[in-house]
Backbone as CSV, one residue per row, in Angstrom:
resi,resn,N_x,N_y,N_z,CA_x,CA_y,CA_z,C_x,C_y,C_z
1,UNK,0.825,-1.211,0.000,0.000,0.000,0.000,0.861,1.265,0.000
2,UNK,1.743,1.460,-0.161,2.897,2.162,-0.576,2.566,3.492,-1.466
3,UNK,1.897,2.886,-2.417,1.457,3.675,-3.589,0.233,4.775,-3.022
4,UNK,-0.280,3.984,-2.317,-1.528,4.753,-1.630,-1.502,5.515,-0.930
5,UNK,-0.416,5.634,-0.399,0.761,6.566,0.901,1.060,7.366,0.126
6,UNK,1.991,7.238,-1.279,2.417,8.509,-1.737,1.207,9.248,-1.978
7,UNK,0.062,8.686,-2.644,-0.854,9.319,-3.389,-1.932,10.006,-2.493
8,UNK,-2.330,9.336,-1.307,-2.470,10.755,-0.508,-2.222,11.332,0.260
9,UNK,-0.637,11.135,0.522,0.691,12.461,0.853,0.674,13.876,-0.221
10,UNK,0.056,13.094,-1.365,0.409,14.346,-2.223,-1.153,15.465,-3.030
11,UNK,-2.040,14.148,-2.133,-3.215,15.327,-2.183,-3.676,15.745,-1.010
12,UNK,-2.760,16.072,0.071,-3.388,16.082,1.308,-3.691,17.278,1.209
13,UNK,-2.848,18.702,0.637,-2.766,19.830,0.684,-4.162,19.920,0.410
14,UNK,-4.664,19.718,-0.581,-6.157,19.961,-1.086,-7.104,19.786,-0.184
15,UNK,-6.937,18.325,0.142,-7.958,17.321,1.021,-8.137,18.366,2.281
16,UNK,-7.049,19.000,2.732,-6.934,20.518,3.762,-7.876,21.543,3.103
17,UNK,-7.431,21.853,2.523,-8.543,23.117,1.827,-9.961,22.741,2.129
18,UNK,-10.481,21.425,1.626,-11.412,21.332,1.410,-12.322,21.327,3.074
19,UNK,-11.628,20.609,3.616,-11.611,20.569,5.485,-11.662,21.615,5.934
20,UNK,-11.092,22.432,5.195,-11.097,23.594,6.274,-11.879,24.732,5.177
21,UNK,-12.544,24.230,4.413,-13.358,25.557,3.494,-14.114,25.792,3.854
22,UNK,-14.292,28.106,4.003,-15.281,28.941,4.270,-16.994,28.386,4.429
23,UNK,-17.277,27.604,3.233,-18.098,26.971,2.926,-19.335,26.654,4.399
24,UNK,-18.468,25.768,5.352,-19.031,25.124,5.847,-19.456,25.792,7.120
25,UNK,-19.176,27.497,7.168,-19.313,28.448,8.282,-20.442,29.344,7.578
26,UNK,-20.735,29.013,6.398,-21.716,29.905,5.570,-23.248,29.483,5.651
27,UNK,-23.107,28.236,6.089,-24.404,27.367,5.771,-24.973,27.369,7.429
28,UNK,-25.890,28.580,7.493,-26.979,29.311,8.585,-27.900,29.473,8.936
29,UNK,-28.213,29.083,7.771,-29.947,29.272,7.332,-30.283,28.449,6.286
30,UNK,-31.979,27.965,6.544,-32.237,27.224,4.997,-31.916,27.791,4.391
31,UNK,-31.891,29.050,3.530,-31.393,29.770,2.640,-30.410,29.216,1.791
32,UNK,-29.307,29.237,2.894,-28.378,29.100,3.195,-28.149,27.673,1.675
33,UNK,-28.814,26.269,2.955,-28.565,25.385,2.189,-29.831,25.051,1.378
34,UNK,-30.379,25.440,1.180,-30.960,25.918,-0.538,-30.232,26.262,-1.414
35,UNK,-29.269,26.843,-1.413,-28.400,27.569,-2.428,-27.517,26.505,-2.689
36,UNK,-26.657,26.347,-1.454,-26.146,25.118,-1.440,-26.353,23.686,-2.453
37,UNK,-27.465,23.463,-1.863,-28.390,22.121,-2.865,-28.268,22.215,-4.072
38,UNK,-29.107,23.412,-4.581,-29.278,23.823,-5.849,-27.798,23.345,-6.698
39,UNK,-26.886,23.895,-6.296,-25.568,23.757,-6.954,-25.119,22.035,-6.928
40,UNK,-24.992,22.099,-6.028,-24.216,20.576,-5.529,-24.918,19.350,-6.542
41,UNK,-26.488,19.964,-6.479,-27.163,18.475,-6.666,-26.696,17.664,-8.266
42,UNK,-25.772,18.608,-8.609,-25.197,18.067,-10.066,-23.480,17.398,-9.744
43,UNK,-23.607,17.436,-8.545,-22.330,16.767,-8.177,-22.967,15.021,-7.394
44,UNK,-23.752,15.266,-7.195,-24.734,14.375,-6.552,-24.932,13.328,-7.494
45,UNK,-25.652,14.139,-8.719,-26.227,13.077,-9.870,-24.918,12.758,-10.704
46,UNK,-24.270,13.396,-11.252,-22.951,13.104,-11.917,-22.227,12.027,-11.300
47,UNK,-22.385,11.462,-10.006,-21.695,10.680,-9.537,-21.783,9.054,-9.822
48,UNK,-23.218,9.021,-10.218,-23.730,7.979,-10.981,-23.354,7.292,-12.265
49,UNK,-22.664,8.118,-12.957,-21.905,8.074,-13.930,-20.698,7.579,-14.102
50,UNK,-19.562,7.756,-12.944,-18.610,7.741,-12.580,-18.730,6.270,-11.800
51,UNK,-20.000,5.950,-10.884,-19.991,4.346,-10.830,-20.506,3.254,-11.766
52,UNK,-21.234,3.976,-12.578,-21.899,2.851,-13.773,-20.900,2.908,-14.583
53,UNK,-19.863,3.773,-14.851,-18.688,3.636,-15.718,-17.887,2.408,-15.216
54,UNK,-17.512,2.802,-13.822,-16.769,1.079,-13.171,-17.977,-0.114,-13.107
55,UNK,-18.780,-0.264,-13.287,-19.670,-0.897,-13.347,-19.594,-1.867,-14.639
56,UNK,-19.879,-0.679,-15.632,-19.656,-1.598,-17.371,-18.241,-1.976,-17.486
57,UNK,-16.893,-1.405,-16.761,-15.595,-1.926,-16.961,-15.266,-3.537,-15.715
58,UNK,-15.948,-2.988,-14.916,-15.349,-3.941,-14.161,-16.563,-5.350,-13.429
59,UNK,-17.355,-5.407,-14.289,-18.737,-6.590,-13.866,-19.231,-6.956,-15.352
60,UNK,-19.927,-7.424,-16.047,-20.176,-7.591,-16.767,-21.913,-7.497,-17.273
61,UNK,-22.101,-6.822,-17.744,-23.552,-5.905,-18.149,-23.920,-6.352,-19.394
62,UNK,-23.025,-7.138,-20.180,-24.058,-7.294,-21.344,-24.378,-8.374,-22.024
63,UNK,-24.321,-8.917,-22.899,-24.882,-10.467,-23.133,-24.382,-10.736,-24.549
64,UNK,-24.035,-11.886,-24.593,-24.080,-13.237,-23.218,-23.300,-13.058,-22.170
65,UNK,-23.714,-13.297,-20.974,-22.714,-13.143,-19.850,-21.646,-13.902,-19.830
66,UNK,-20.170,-13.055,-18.995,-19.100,-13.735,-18.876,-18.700,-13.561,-17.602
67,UNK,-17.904,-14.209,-17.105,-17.656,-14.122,-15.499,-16.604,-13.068,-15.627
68,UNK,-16.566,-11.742,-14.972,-15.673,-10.794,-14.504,-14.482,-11.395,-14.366
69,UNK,-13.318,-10.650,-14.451,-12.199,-10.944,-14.185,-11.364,-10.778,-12.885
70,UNK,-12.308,-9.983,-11.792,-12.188,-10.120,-10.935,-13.261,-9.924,-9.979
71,UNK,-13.492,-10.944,-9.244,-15.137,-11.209,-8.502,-15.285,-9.930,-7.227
72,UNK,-13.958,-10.011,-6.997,-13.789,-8.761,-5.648,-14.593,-7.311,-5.660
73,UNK,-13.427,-6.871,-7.123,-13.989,-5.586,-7.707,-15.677,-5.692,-8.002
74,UNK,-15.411,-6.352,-8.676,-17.265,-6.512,-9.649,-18.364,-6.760,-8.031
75,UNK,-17.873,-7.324,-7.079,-18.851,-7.360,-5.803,-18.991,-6.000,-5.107
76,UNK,-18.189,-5.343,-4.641,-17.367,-4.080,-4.339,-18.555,-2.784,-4.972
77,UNK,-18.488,-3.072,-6.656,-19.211,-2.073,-7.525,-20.565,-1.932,-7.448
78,UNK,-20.572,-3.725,-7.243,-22.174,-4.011,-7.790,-23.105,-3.655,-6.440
79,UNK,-22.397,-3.788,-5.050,-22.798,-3.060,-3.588,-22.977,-1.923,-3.613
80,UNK,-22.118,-1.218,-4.545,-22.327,0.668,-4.005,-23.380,0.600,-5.229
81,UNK,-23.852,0.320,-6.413,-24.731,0.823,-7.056,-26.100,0.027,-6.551
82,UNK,-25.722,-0.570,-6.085,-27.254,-1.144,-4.901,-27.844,-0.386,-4.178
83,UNK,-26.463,0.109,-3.289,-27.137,1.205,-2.588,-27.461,2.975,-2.481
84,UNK,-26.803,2.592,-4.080,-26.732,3.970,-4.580,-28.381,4.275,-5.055
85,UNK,-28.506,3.314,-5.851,-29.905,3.356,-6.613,-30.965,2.541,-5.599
86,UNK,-30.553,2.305,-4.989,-32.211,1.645,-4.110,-31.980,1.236,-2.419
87,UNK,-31.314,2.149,-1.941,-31.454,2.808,-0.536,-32.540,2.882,-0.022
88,UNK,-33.022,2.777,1.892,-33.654,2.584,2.255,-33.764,4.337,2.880
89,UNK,-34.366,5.495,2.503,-34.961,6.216,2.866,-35.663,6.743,3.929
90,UNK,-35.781,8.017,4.553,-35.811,8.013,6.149,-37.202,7.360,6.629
91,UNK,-38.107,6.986,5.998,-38.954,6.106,5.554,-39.066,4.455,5.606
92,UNK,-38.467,4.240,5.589,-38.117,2.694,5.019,-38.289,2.457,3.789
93,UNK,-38.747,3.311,2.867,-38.655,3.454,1.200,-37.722,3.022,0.521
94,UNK,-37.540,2.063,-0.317,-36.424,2.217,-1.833,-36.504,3.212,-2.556
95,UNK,-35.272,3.934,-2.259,-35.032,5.197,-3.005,-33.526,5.353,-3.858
96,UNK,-33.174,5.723,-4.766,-32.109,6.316,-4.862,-31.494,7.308,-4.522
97,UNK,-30.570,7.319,-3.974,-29.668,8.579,-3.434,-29.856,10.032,-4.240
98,UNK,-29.870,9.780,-5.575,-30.202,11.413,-6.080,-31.794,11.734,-5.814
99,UNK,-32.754,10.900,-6.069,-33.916,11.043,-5.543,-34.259,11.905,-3.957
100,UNK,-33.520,10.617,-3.291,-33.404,11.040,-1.952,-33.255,12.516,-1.686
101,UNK,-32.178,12.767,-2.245,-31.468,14.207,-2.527,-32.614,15.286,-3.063
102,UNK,-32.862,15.335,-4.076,-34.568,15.559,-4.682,-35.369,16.075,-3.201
103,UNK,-35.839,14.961,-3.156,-36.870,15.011,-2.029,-36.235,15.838,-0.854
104,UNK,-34.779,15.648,-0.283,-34.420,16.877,0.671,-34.198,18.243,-0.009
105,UNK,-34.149,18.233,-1.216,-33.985,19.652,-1.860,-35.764,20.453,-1.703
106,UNK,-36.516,19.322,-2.284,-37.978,20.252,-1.985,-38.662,20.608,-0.437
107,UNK,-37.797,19.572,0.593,-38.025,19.794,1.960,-37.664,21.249,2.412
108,UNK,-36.327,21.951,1.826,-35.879,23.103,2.457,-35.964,24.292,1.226
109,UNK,-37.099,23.727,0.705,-37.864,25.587,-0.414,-36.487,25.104,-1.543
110,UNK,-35.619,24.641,-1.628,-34.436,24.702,-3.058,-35.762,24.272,-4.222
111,UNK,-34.786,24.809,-5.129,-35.612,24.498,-6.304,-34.633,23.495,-7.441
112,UNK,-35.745,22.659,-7.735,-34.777,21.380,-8.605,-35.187,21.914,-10.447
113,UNK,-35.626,22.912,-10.774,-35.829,23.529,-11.819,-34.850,22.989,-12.751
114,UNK,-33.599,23.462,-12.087,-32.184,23.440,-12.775,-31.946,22.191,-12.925
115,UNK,-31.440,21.701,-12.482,-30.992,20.210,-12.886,-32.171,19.378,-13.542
116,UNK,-33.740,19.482,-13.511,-34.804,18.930,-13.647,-34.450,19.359,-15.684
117,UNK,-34.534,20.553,-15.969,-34.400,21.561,-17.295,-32.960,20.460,-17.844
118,UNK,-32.263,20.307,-16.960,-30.395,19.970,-17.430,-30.521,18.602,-17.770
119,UNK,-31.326,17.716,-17.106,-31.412,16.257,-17.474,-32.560,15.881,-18.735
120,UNK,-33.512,16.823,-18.729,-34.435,16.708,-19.933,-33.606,17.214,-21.426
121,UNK,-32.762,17.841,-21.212,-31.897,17.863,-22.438,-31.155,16.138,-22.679
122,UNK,-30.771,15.805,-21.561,-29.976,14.660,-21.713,-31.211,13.438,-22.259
123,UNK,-32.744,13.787,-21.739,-33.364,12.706,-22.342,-34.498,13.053,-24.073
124,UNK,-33.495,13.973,-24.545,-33.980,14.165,-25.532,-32.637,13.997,-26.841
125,UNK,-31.595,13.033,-25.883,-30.885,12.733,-26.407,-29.639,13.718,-26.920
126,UNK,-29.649,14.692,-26.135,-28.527,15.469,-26.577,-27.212,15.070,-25.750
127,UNK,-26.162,14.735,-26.451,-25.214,14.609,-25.909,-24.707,15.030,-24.549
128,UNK,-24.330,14.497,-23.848,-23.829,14.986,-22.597,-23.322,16.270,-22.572
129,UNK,-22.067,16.512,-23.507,-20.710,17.144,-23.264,-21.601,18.477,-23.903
130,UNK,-22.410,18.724,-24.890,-23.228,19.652,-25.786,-24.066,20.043,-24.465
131,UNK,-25.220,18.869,-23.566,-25.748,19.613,-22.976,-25.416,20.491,-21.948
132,UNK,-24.146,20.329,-21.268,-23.650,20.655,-20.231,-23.308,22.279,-21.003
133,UNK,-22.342,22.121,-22.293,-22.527,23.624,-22.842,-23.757,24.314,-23.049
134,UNK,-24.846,24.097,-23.109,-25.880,24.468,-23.858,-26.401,25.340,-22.282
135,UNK,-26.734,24.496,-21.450,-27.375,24.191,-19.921,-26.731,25.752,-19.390
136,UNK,-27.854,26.561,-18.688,-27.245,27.870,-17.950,-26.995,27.659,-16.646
137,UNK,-25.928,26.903,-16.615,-25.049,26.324,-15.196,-24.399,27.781,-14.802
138,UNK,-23.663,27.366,-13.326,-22.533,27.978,-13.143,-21.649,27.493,-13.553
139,UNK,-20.561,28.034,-13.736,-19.422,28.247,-14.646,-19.045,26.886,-13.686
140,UNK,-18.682,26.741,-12.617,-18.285,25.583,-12.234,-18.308,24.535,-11.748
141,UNK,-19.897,24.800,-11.940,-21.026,23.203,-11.968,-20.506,22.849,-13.496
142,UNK,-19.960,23.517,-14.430,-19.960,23.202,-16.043,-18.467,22.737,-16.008
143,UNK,-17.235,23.271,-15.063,-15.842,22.600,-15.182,-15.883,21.455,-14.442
144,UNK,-16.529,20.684,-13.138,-17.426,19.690,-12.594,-17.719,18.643,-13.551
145,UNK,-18.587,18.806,-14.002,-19.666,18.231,-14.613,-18.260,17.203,-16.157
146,UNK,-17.470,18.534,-16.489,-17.032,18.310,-18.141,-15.950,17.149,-17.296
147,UNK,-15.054,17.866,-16.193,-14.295,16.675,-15.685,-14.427,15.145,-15.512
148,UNK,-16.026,15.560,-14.514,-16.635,13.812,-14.879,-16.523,13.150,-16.002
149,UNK,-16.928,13.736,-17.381,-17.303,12.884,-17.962,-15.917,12.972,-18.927
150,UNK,-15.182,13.482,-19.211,-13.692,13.637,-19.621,-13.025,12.336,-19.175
151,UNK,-12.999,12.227,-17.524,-12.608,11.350,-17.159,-13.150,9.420,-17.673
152,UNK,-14.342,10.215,-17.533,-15.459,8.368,-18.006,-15.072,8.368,-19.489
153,UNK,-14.345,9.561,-20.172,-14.198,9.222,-21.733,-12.539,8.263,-22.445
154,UNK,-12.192,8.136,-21.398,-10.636,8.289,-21.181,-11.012,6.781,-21.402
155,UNK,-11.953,6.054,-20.816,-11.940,4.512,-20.802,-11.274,4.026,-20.084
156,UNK,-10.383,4.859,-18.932,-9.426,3.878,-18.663,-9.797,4.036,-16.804
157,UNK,-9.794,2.717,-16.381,-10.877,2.016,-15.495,-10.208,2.785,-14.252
158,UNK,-8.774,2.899,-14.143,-8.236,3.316,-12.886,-7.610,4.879,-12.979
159,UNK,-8.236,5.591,-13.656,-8.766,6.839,-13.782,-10.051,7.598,-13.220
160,UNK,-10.701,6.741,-13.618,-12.166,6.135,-13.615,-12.095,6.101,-11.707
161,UNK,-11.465,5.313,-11.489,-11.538,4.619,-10.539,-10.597,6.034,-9.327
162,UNK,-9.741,6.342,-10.023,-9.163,7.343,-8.783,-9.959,8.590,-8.536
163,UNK,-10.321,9.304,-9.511,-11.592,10.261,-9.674,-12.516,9.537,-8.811
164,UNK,-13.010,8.575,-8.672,-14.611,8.013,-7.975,-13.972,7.973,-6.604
165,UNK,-12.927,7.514,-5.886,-12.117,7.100,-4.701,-11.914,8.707,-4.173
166,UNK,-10.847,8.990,-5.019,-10.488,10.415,-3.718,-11.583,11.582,-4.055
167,UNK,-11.887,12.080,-5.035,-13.195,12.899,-5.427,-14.678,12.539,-4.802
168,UNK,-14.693,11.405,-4.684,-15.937,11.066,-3.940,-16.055,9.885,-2.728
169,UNK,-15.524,8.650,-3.138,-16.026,8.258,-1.649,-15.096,8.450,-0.661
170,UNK,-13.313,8.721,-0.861,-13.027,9.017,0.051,-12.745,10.012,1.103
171,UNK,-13.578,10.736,-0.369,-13.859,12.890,-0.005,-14.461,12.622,0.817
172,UNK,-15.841,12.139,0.874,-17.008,12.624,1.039,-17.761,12.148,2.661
173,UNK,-16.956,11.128,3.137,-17.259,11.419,4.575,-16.448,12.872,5.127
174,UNK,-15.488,13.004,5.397,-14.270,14.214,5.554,-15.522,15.371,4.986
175,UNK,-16.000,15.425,4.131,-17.019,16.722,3.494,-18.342,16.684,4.381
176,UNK,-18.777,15.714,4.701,-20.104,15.988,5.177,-20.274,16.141,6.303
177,UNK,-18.915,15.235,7.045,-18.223,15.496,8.417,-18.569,16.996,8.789
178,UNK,-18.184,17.664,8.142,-17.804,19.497,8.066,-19.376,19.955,8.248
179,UNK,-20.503,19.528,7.089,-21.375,19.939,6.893,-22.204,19.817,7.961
180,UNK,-22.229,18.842,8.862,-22.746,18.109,9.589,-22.419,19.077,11.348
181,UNK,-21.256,19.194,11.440,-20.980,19.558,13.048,-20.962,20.837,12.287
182,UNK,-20.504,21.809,11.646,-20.771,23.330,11.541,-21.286,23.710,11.208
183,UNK,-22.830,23.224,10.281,-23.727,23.593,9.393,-24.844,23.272,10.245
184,UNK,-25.181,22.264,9.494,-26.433,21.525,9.298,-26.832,21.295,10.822
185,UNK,-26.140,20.712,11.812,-26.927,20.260,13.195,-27.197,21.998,13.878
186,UNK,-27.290,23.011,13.176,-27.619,24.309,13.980,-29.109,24.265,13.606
187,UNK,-29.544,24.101,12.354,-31.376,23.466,12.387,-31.811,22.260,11.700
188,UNK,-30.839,21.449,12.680,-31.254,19.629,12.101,-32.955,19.481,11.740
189,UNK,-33.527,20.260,13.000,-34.972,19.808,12.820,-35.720,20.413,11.308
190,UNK,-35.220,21.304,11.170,-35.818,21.779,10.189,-35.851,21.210,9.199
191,UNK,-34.614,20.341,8.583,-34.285,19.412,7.702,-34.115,18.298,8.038
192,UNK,-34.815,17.109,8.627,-34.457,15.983,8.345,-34.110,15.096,7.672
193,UNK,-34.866,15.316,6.148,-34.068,14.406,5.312,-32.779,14.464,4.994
194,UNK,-32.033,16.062,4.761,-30.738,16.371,4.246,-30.075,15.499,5.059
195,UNK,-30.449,15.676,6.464,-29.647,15.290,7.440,-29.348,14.014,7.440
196,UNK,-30.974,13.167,6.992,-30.517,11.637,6.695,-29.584,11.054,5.631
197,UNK,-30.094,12.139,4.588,-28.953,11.831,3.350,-27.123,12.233,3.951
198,UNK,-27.268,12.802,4.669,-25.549,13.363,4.766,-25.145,12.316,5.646
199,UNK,-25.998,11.621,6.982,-25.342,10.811,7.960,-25.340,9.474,7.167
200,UNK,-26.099,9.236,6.537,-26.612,8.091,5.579,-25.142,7.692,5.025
201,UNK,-24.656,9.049,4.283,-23.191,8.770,3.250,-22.336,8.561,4.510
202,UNK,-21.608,9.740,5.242,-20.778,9.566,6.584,-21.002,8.258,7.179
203,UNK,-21.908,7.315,7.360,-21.747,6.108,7.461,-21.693,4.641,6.267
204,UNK,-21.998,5.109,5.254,-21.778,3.972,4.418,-19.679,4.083,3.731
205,UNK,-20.092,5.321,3.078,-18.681,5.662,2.805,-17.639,5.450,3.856
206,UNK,-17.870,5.990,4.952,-16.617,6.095,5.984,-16.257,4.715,6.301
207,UNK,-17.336,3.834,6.218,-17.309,2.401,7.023,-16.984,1.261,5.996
208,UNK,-17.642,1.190,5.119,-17.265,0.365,3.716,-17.256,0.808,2.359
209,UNK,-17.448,1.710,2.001,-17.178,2.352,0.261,-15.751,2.459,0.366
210,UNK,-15.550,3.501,1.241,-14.545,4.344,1.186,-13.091,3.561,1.333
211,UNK,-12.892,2.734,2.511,-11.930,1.755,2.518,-11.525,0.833,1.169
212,UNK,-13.000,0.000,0.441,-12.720,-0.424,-0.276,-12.289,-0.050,-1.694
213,UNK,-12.590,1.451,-1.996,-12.510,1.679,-2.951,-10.848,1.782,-2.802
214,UNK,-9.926,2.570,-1.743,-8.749,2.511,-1.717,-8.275,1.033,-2.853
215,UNK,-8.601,0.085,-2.329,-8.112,-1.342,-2.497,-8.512,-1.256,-3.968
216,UNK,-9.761,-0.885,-4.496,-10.112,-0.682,-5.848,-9.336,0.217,-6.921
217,UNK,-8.663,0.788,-6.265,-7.353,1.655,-7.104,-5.891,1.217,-7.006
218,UNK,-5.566,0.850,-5.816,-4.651,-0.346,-5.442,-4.377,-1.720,-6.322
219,UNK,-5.482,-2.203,-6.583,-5.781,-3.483,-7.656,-5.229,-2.766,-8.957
220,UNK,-6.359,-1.670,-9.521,-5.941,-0.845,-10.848,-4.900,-0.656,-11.495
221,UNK,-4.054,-0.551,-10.672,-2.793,0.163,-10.537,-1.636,-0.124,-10.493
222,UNK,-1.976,-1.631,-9.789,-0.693,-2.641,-9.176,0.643,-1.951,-9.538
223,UNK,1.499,-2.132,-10.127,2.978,-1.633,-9.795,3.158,-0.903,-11.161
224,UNK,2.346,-0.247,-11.541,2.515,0.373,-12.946,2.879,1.570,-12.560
225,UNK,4.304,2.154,-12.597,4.274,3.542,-11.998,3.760,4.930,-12.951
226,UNK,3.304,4.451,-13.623,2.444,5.561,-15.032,1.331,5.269,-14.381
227,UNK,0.599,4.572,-14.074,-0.725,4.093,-14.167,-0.969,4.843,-12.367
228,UNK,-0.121,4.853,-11.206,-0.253,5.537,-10.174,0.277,6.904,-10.673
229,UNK,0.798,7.463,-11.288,1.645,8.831,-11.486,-0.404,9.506,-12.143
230,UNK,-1.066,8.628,-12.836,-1.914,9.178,-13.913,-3.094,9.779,-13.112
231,UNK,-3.158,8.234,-11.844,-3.951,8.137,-10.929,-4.202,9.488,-10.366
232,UNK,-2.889,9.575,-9.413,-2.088,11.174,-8.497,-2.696,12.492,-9.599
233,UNK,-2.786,12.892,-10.455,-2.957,13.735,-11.498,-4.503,13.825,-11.451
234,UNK,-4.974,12.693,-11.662,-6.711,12.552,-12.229,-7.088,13.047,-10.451
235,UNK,-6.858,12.393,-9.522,-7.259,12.715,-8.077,-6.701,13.991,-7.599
236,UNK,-6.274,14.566,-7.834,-5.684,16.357,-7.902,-6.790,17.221,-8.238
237,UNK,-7.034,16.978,-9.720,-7.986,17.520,-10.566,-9.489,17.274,-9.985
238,UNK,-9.580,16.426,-9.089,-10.749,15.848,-8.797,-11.075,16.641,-7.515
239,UNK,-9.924,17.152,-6.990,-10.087,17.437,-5.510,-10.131,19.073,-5.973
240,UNK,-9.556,19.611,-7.248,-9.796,21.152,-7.301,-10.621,21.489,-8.291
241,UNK,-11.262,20.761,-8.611,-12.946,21.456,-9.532,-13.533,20.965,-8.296
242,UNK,-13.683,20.118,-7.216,-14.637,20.405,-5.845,-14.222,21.851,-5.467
243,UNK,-13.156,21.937,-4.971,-12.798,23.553,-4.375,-13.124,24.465,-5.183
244,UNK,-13.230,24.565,-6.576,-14.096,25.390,-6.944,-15.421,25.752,-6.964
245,UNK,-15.673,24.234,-6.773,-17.249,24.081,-6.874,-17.368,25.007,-5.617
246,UNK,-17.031,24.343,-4.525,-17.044,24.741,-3.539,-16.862,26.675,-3.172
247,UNK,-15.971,26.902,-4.002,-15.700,28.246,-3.612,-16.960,28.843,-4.584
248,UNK,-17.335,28.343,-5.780,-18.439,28.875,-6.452,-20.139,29.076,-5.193
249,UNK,-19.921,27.854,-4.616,-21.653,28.107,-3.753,-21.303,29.202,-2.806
250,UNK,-20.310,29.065,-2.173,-19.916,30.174,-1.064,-20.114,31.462,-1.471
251,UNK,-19.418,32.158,-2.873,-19.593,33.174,-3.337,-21.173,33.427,-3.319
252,UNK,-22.115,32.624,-3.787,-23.225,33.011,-4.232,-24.130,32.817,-3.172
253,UNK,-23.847,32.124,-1.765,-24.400,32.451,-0.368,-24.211,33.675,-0.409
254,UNK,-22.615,34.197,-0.254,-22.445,35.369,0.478,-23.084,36.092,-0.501
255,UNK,-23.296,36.403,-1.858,-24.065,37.548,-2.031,-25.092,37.616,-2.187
256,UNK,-25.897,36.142,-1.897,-27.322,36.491,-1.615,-27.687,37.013,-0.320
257,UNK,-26.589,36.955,0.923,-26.916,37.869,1.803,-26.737,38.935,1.540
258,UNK,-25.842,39.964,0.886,-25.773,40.913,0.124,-26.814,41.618,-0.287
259,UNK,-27.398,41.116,-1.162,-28.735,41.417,-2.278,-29.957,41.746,-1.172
């Protein structure tokens, strides 16, 4: 695990930023995370992408079936899109996580307009990479968004795979961590679902995604020192279109208190 040591020795600097970003002292008010939502929720759904990509590389999806080449990975994948797409809801409901998300966005007044407008382009068949230009995003919901799928275009699984690991599951307890003790528990009651969706991830990720996916880039990667050098690069990039993202919602909190 050597490789895994250098690689996040050398994104720690970021992984700091992100820990310690303005962000998570801004979020005061529903308002607050309304604004919040609104933005994010395309970091939310985009993420789906980024596991059905390891999904079609590393399990086997199409027919006639063949046995995976490795049962570990393909078990590993086929768990997080289980519980990605059909999660048990504060409800006891089968839900999917962006749904879920959905449903806490209309709990606290956000409006799903945007992303609702952004995905009906995608089901009228317009290209991804076109709709994302077309779509009146923020500028860095649109450098976000192009990264994802840049990365899923690359084909190459442990790219794929380091982008999904340090960008998301092994971000994303460490992120919600933040959201959670400086944000969000100042009016838990007000929002319960967000709250279920954020403790929901902080415990699946922190406890089993997140560990395993390490091992899922580890496998990728084995002793190819291009193939970890590419890794280190793609997980960089992954960790600073979040900080932008990130510095993008903050800006547009603070000047909706402004306005």
């Amino acid at each position: 695990m050597k490789e895994i040591q250098t690689l996040e020795k050398a994104i720690q600097p970021l992984r700091h930023n992100l820990q310690e970003h303005p962000i998570y002292q801004s979020l005061n008010s529903l308002k607050d995370v309304a604004i919040f939502m609104e933005l994010h929720v395309y970091a939310v759904w985009d993420f789906m992408s980024l596991l059905k990509s390891l999904q079609q590389q590393l399990t086997c999806v199409s027919l006639p079936w063949m046995a995976p080449k490795n049962p570990t990975l393909s078990r590993f994948i086929n768990e997080i899109v289980m519980g990605e797409e059909s999660d048990i809801d504060v409800n006891g409901t089968p839900i999917s996580h962006y749904q879920m998300y959905l449903d806490a966005m209309e709990e606290v007044g956000a409006s799903t307009d945007g992303v609702n407008n952004f995905l009906s382009l995608l089901k009228n068949d317009v290209p991804v990479i076109e709709a994302i230009r077309k779509a009146p995003l923020n500028p860095a919901v649109k450098d976000f968004l192009n990264f994802t799928f840049e990365t899923i275009a690359t084909g190459k699984p442990h790219l794929v795979a380091a982008a999904f690991t340090f960008g998301r599951e092994d971000l994303i307890p460490d992120m919600f961590i933040e959201i959670v003790s400086k944000a969000a528990k100042k009016n838990a009651t007000n929002y319960p679902r967000f709250m279920y969706y954020l403790n929901r991830h902080i415990e699946i990720d922190g406890d089993e995604h997140g560990p395993l996916s390490l091992k899922m880039v580890s496998e990728l990667c084995g002793k190819d020192t291009l193939k970890w050098q590419e890794a280190t690069e793609v997980s960089q990039k992954a960790l600073a279109v979040r900080i932008a993202l990130w510095d993008a919602i903050d800006q547009e909190i603070k000047s909706n208190l402004v306005s």
